[in-house]
C-alpha positions as CSV (number, residue, x, y, z in Angstrom):
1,X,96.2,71.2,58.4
2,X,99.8,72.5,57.4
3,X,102.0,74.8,60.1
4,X,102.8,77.1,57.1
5,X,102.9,77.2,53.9
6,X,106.0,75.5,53.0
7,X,105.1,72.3,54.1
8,X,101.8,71.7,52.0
9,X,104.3,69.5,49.9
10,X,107.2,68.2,51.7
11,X,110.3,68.0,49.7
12,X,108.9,69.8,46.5
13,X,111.4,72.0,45.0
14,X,109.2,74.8,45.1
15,X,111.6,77.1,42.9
16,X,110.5,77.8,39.3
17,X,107.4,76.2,40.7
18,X,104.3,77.3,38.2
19,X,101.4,75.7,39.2
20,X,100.9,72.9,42.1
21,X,101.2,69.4,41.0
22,X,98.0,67.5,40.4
23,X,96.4,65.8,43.2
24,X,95.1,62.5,42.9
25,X,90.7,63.2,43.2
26,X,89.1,61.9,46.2
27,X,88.2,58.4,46.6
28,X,85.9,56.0,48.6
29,X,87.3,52.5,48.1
30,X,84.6,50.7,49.9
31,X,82.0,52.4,47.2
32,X,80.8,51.2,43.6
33,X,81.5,54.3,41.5
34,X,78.7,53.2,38.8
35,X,76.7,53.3,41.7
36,X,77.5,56.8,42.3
37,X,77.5,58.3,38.8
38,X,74.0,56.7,38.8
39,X,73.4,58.7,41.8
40,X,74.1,61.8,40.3
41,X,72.3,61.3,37.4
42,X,68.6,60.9,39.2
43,X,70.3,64.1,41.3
44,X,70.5,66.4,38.0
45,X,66.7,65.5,37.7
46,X,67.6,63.0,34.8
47,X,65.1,59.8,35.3
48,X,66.9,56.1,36.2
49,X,65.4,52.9,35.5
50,X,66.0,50.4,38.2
51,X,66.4,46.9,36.8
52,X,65.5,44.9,39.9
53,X,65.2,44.7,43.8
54,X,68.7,44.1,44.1
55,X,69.9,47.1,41.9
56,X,67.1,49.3,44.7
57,X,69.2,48.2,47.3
58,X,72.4,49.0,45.7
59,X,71.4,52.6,45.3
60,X,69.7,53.0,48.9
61,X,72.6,51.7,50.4
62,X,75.0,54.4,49.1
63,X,72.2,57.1,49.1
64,X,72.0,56.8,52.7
65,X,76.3,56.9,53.3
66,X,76.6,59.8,51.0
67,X,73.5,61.3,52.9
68,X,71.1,61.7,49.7
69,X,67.7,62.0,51.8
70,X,65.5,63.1,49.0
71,X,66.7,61.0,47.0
72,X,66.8,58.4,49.2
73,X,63.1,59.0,49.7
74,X,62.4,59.2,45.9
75,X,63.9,55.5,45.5
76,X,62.2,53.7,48.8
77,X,59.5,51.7,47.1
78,X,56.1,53.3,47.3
79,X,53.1,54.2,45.0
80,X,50.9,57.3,44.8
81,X,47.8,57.4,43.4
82,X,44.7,59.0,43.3
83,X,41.5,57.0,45.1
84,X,38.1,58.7,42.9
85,X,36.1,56.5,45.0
86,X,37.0,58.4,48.5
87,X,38.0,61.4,46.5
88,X,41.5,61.2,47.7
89,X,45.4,61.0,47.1
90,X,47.3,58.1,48.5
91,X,50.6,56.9,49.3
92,X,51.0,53.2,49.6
93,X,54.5,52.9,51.5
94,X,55.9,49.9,53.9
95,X,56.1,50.4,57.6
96,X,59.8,49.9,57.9
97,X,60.2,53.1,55.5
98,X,58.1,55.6,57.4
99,X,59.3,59.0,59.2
100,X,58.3,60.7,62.3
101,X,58.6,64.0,60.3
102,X,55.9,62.7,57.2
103,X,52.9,61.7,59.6
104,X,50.1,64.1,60.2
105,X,46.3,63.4,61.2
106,X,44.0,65.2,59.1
107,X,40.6,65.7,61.6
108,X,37.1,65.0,60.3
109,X,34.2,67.7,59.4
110,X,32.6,68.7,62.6
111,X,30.2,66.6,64.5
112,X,27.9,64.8,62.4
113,X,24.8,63.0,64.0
114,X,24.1,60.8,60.7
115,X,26.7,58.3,59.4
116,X,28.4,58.9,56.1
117,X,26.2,57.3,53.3
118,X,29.4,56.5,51.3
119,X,30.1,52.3,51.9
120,X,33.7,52.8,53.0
121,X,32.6,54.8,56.5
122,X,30.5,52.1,58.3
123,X,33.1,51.5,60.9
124,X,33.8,55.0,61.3
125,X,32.6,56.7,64.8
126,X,32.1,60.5,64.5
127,X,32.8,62.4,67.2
128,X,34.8,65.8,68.0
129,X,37.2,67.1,65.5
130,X,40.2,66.7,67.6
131,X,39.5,63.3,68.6
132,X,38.9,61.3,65.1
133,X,40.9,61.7,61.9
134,X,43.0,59.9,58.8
135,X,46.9,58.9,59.4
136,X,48.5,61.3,56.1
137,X,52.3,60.8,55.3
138,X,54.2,62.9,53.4
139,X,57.8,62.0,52.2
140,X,60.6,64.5,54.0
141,X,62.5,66.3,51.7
142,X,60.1,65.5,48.6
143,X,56.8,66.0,48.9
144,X,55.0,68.9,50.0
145,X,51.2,67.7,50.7
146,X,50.5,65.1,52.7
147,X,48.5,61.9,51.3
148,X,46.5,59.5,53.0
149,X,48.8,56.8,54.3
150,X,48.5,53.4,53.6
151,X,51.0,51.2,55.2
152,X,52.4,47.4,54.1
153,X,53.4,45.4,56.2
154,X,54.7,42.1,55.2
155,X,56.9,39.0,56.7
156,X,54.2,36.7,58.0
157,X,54.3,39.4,60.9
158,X,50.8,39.3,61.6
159,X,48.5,37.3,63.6
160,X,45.1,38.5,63.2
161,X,42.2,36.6,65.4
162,X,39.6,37.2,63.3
163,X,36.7,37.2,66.4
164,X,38.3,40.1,68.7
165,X,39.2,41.6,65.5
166,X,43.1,42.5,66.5
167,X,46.2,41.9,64.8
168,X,49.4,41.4,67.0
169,X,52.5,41.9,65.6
170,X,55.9,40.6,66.2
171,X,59.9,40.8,65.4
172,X,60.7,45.0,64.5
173,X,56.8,45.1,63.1
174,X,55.8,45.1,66.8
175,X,58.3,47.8,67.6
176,X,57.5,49.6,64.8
177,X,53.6,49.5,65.4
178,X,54.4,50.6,68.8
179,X,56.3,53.4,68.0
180,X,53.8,54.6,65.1
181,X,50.7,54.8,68.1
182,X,53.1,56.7,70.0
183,X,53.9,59.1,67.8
184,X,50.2,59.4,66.8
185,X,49.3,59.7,70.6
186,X,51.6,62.6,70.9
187,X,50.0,64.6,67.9
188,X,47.1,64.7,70.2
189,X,48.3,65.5,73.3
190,X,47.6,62.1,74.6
191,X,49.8,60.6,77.3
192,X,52.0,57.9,76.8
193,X,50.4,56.2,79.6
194,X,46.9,56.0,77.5
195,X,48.1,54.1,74.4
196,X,45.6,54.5,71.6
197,X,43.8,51.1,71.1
198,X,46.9,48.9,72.4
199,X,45.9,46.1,74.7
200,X,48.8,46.4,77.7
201,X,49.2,44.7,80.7
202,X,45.4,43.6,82.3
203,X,43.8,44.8,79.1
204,X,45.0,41.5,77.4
205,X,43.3,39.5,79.8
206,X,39.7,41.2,79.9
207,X,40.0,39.8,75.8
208,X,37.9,36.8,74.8
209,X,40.4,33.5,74.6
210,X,40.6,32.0,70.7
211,X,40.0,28.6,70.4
212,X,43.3,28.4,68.3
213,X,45.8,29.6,70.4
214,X,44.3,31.4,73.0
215,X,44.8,35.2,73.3
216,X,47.1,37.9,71.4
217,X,49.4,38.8,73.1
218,X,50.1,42.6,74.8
219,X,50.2,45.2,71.7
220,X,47.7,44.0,69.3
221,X,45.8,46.4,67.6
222,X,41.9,46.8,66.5
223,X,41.2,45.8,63.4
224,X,38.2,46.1,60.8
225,X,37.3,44.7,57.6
226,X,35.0,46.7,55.2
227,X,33.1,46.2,52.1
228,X,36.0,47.3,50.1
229,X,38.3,45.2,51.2
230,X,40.2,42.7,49.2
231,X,40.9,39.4,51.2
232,X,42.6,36.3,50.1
233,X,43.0,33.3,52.3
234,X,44.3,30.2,52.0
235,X,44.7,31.2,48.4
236,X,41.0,31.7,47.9
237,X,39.1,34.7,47.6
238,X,37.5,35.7,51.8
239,X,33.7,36.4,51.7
240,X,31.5,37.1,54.3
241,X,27.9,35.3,54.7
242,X,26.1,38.1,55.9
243,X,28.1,41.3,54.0
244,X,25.2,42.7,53.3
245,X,24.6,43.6,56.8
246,X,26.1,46.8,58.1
247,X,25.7,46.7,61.4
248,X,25.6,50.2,62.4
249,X,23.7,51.5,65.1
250,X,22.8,55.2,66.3
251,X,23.8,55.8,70.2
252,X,21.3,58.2,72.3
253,X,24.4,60.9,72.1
254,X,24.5,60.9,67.9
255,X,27.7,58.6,68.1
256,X,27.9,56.2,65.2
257,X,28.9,52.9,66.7
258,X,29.7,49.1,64.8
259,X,28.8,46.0,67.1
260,X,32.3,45.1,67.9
261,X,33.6,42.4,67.7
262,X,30.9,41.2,65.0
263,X,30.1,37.2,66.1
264,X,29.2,36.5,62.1
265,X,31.0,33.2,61.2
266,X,33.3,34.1,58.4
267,X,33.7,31.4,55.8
268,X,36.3,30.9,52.8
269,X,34.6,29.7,49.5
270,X,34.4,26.2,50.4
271,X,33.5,26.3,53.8
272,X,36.2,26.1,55.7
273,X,36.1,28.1,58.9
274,X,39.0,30.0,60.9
275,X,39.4,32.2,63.6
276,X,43.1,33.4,64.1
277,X,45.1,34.2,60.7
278,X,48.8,34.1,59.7
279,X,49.1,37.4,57.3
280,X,51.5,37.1,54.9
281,X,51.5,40.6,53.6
282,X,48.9,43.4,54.2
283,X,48.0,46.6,53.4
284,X,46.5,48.7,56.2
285,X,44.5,52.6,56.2
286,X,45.3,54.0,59.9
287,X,42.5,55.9,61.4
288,X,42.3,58.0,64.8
289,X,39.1,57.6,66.2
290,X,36.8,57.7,69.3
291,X,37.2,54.4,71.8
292,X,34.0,52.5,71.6
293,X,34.1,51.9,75.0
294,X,35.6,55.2,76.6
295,X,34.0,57.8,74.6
296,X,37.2,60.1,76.7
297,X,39.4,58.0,75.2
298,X,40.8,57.7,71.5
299,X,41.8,54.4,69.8
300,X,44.3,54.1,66.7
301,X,42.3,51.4,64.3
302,X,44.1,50.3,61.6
303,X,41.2,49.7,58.6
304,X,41.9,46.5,55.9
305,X,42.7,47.6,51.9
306,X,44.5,44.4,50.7
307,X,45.2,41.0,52.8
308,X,47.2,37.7,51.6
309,X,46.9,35.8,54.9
310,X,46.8,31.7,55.7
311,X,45.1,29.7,58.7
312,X,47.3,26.9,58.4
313,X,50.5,25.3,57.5
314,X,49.6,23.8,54.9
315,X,48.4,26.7,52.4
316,X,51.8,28.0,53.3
317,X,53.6,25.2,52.4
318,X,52.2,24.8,49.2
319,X,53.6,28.4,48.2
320,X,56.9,26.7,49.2
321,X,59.7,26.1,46.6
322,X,61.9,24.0,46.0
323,X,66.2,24.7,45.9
324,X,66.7,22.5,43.4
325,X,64.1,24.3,40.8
C-alpha cells in the first residue's frame, strides 16, 4: 500500500515518536450498527428474539452483505419437526429460500409388489430404487442430516385444475419450479431433455381442456391430494364425496398404480363445485417417482400437506382490507 515506510503517515513528525497514533476503526456507513452487534450476538451462539417480519429482514439483509451464510440460514424462516405418523424429520421451508447444495433424494426399500398399508402411500408407485424416492433438504452450513422437504409456496402463484391434477406456476415460482425439477433430474442422471413430469411443448396439448379456462399452460406439474391433507377453499373446509375410496390398483408387473386423473366430482361443504383453483399459499411434499405412463420414464409429483386456495373472485375479495382501517 505505502512505497516505504516513511510514508505510512505523511507529514507525522516521526521523531520521539512512541507509539502510532490511533486510527479511527473501520466503518460501513450504509449499515445499521445495532443491526450488526445483533449479528454478533446470535454468532457467539447467544439466542436473539426477532420481534417481527420486518426486524427478519433487517438482519438477512446485512447477514447476506457481511457474508454470514450460516447464520443467514439459521434466520430464513422455516420449521423442523418431527412427523410420528410417517416416522420422519421435517423441514418446512419456502421455495424462494432453497439451495442446490441442501437437496438430496432419499430412494425407497427395494421393489415391493404390495402397496404400503400406511394411508399416506396410496399414490405412491413402487418401482426400482433408483427411480422413486422423497425430495430431503438440508440447510448448508447448518445442518448435517437431511430432512424431508416440505416446500411453501405462496403469492397466489398457483393455478391448480383440479381434474388433470396439475398446478402451473407463474412469476419467479415458475422459474423456481423449473429449476428445482432440474436439479432433481440431474441427481438421477436424467437428461435435461426428459423433464421429470413437466408438460412442454406438444405435451400441453395432449392434456384435457378445463371448462374454466382452458388448459395450464407449458410447466405445470402433477399434483395429488391424499387423505391427510388439509384443504381450505373458499374459506371452507375441502372434502371429497367418495374419500373413502382409494383407488389403487395392482398392474400385471407388481407396479402400484392410482387412476389418474381421478373423475370424482369434488364438492366444498355447501355444494359448490370447481375445477381450476387460485392457491393462495401451499405447502407441498416433493416425490421422485415412476411415470405412470412410461414406466422408463420418472416424474417429479409434488404431494398436498396444507392448501388455502380460492375458485373465485369473490372469496378473495372478501379477505380484502380496507386502507382506511
Amino acid at each position: 500500500m505505502f512505497s516505504s515506510t516513511d510514508a505510512v503517515f505523511p507529514g507525522l513528525d516521526r521523531a520521539g515518536l512512541l507509539r502510532p497514533p490511533s486510527i479511527v476503526p473501520p466503518a460501513v456507513p450504509s449499515r445499521s450498527g445495532e443491526v450488526f452487534a445483533e449479528l454478533i450476538h446470535m454468532l457467539k451462539g447467544y439466542p436473539l428474539h426477532i420481534r417481527n417480519e420486518s426486524h427478519r429482514a433487517e438482519l438477512l439483509r446485512d447477514c447476506r452483505y457481511f457474508l454470514f451464510k450460516g447464520l443467514e440460514q439459521k434466520l430464513i424462516p422455516h420449521s423442523i419437526s418431527h412427523n410420528l405418523q410417517r416416522g420422519k424429520d421435517e423441514i418446512t421451508i419456502r421455495l424462494e429460500d432453497i439451495r442446490q447444495p441442501g437437496l438430496s433424494i432419499t430412494f425407497d426399500a427395494p421393489f415391493q409388489t404390495v402397496p404400503s398399508p400406511e394411508p399416506f402411500a396410496r399414490h405412491l408407485r413402487y418401482s426400482a430404487p433408483s427411480m422413486s424416492g422423497w425430495v430431503h433438504y438440508m440447510r448448508p452450513f447448518v445442518d448435517t442430516t437431511p430432512r424431508e422437504l416440505i416446500i411453501e409456496i405462496s403469492g397466489e402463484c398457483t393455478r391448480l385444475d383440479v381434474d388433470t391434477m396439475r398446478a402451473e406456476f407463474s412469476g419467479d415460482a415458475k422459474k423456481r419450479i423449473n429449476r428445482l425439477v432440474e436439479v432433481l433430474a440431474n441427481k438421477i442422471n436424467m437428461p435435461n431433455a426428459r423433464p421429470m413430469g413437466l408438460l412442454m411443448g406438444s405435451g400441453v396439448g395432449s392434456q384435457p381442456e378445463s371448462p374454466a379456462s382452458g388448459t395450464l399452460g407449458e410447466g405445470s406439474v402433477k399434483v395429488v391430494f391424499e387423505g391427510g391433507s388439509s384443504i381450505v377453499l373458499d374459506g371452507r373446509v375441502w372434502k371429497d364425496e367418495e374419500e373413502g375410496e382409494s383407488g389403487v390398483k395392482m398392474e400385471e408387473d407388481g407396479v402400484v398404480d392410482v387412476d389418474a386423473p381421478s373423475r370424482k366430482r369434488r364438492r366444498v361443504e355447501g355444494g359448490a363445485e370447481s375445477e381450476v383453483w387460485t392457491v393462495r399459499t401451499g405447502q407441498w411434499r416433493v416425490r421422485v417417482q415412476a411415470a405412470s405412463n412410461d414406466k422408463s420414464a420418472v416424474e417429479c409429483v409434488l404431494i398436498a400437506v396444507k392448501i388455502d386456495a380460492f375458485t373465485a373472485e369473490l372469496a378473495r375479495n372478501q379477505e380484502r382490507g380496507f386502507l382506511s382501517g
